[in-house]
N, C-alpha and C positions, 0 to 999 in steps of 0.2 A: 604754062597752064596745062593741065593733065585735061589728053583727049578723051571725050564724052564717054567711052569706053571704059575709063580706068576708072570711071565714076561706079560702073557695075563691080567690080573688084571691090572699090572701100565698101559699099553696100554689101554686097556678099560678105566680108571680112567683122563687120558689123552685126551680121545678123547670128553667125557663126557663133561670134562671143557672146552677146546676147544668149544665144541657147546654153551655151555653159554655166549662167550663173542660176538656171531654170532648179529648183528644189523636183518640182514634176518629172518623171522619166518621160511621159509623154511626150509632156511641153518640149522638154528638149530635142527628143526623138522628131519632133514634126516643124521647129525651130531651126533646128540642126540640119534635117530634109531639105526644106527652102532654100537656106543659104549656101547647102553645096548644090543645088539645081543652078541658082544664081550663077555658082563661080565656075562650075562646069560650061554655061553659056560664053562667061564671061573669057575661060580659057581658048574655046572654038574660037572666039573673035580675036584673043593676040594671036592664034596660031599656037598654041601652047598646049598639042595631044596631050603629056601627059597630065596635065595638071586639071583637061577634060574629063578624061578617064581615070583621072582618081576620086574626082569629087562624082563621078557618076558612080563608081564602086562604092562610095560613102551611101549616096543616095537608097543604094540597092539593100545595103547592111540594114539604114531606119527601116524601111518599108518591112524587109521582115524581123524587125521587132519591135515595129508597130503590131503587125499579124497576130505575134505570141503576144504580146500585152492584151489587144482585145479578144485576141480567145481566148485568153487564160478565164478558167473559172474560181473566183477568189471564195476561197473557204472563211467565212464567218462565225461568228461568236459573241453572246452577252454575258461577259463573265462581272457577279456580283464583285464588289470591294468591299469585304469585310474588316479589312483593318489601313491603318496609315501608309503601314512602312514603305510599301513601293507608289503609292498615290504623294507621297511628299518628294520620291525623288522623280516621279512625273512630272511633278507640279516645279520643283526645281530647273529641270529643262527645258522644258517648254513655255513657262511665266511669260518672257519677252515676248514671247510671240502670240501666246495667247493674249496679252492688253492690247496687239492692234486690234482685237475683234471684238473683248467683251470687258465687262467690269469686274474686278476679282478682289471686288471689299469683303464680299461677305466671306465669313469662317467656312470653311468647305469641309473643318476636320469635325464640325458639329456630329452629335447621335441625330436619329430620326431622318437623316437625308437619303434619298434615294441616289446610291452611287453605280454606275457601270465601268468597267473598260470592255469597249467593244476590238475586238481582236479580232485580226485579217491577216489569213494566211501566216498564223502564229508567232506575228506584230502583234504589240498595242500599238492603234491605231486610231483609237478614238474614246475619249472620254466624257462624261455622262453624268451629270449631278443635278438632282433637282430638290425641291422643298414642296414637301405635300402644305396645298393652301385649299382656304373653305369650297364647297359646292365639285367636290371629286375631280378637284383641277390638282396639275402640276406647276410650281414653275421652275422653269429650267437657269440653274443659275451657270453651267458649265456645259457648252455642246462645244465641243471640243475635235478638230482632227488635226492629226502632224501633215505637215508641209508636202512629205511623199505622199501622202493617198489623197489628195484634196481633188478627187474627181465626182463629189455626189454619190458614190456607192455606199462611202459609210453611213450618208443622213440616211438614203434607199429603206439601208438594211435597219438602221433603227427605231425610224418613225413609221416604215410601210410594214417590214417583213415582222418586226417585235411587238407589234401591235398590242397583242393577245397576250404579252407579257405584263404590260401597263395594265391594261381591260381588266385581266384577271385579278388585279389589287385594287379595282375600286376606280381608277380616274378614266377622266372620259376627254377630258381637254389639255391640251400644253399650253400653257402662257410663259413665256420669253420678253423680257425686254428687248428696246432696239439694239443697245449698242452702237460700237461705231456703224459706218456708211457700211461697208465692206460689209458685216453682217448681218445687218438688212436686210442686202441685197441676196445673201444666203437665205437668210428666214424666207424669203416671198419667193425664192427658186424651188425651195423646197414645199412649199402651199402654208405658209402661215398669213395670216390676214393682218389689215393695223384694227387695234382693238385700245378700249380704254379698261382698264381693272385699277379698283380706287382711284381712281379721279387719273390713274398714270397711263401713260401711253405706253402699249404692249403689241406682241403678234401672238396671236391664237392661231392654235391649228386642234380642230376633232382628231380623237386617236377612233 
């Protein structure tokens, strides 16, 4: 039976891979952090310097690029979508990943929709569709961000800083369906409320 000891090693070795499968830099950066703090401890206790001071030089690399990820200042943009071609090979990439979070029955190549891609640091990085409905509401049938930027900066930047974007065409409200759980959970992070519109259950949020 492996001493109590060796138990911190699989733990550390565990968390280590874990951070590897992380989409997030962050996630992994601060995943990554833990598990070599772990194996670093776990190294002092076999007696094992180098394997101490490797996972401690690991440790020292995350920390400063944790530093430069939060001080980086991310340059934004709402760039309209005037035609298909590159929104179909979005929508080709991304498809799977978007149905864990919302419903993608409706036609999104429709005229009359309000289409974005919001663009981060000269990524597309988040995309933007909605359907103007009665009483100067929108509803959003596509809030959309890739797997890399999934820190809240993209919703920040489209529902706080673009405000005056929407404002300036007339609406005053977003209506959003729930969607799965996971997006929900996004709507009410970001300040959308539960709300009923036709008889259906929605989150609202004031622009």
């Amino acid at each position: 039976m492996p001493a109590w000891y060796e138990w911190i090693g699989y733990i550390a070795s565990l968390i280590v891979l874990i951070s590897l499968v992380m989409s997030s830099l962050k996630k992994l950066r601060w995943i990554n952090m833990v598990g070599s703090i772990i194996f670093a401890i776990y190294g002092l206790l076999i007696g094992s310097y180098p394997v101490a001071i490797m996972n401690l030089g690991i440790v020292i690399v995350n920390i400063y690029y944790l530093i430069q990820m939060y001080g980086q200042k991310d340059l934004f943009k709402l760039i309209p979508i005037l035609d298909n071609t590159y929104l179909t090979h979005f929508m080709e990439v991304y498809k799977k990943d978007m149905s864990h979070f919302i419903d993608l029955g409706y036609d999104i190549t429709k005229t009359g929709l309000i289409k974005y891609y919001v663009i981060r640091n000269t990524v597309p990085a988040g995309l933007f569709i909605g359907k103007p409905v009665e009483d100067n509401m929108i509803e959003i049938l596509v809030d959309y961000t890739t797997p890399a930027y999934r820190d809240f900066k993209t919703a920040d930047f489209l529902f706080e800083d673009q405000r005056e974007v929407f404002l300036k065409k007339g609406y005053k409200v977003f209506l959003s369906k729930p969607g799965h759980e996971k997006h929900q959970a996004y709507l009410e992070k970001i300040g959308f409320k539960p709300a009923t519109y036709l008889n259906e259950a929605y989150y609202k949020k004031e622009i």
